[in-house]
C-alpha positions as CSV (number, residue, x, y, z in Angstrom):
1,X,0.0,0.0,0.0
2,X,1.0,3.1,-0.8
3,X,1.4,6.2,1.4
4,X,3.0,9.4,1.4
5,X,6.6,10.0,0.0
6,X,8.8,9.8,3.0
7,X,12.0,12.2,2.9
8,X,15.2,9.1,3.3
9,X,18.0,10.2,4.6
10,X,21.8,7.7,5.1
11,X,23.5,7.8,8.0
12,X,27.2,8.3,7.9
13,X,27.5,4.1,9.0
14,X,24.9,3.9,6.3
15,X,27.0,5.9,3.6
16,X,30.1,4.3,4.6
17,X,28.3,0.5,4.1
18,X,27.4,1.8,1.0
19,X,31.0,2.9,0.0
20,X,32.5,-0.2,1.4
21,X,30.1,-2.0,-0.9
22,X,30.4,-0.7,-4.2
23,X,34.3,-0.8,-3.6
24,X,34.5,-4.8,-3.1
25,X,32.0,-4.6,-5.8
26,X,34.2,-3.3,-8.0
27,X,37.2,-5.5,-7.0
28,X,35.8,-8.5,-7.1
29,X,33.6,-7.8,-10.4
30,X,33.4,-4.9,-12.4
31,X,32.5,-1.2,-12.0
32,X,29.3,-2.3,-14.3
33,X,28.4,-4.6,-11.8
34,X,29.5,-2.0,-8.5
35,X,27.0,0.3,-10.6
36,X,24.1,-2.0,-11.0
37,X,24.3,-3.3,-7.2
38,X,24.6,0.4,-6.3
39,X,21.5,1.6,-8.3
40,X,19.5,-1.6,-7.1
41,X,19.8,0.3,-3.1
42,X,19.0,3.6,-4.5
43,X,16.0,1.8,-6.3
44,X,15.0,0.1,-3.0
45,X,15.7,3.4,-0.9
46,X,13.5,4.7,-3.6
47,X,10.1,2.2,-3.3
48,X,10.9,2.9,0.6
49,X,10.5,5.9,0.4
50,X,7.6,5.9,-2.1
51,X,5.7,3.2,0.1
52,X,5.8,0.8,-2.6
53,X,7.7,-1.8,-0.2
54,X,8.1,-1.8,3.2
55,X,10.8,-4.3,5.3
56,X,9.9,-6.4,8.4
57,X,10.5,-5.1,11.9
58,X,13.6,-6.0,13.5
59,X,13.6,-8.4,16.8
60,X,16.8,-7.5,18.4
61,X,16.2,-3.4,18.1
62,X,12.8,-2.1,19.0
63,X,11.5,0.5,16.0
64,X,14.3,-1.2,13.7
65,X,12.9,-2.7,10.1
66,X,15.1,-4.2,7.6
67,X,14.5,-5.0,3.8
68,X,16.9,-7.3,1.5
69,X,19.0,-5.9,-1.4
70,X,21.2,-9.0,-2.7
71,X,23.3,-10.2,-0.3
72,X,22.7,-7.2,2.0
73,X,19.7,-6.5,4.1
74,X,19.0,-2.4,5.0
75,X,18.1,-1.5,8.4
76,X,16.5,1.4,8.7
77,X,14.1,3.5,11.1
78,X,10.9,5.1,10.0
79,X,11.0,8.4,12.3
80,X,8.4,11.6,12.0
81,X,10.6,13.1,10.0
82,X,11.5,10.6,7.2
83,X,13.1,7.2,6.8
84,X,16.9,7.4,8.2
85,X,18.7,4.4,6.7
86,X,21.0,3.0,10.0
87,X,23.7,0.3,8.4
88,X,23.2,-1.8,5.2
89,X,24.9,-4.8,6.7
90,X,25.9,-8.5,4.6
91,X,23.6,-10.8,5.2
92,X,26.0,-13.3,7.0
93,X,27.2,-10.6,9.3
94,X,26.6,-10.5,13.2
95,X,23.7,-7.8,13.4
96,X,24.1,-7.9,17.2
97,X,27.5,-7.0,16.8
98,X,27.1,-4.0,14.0
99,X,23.8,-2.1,14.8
């Protein structure tokens, strides 16, 4: 369902997940492929944002959702004031440990 557009804002752990991301990305494949995994979280930031998709609340952090992108899942907070994007963590990693 769709609601209002939410302003979505990154978080500097956010931005940096994001960096650290596209860089392996590009190491281990291509830039094409560091592009097109980068554009596929600004697409899903985007249908946050929209409403078009919404993630599924997070047990270990009250007020905490998180939505998969590939291998990474975003955690994110929906506050009065927008969406604020917290980390955008690998799915293998300890979330404990990193939100």
């Amino acid at each position: 369902m769709q609601g209002r557009r939410r302003e979505i804002r990154l978080s500097p752990q956010a931005e940096s997940d994001l960096e650290d991301i596209w860089l392996y990305t590009f190491k281990t494949w291509s830039a094409d492929q560091a592009d097109l995994y980068h554009n596929a979280f600004v697409a899903a930031f985007d249908d946050l944002a929209a409403g078009r998709k919404s993630g599924r609340p997070v047990d270990i952090r009250d007020g905490y959702f998180k939505y998969p992108v590939g291998a990474h899942l975003v955690f994110y907070r929906i506050l009065e004031t927008g969406i604020v994007v917290v980390r955008i963590l690998h799915q293998r990693m300890d979330v404990n440990r990193h939100l």
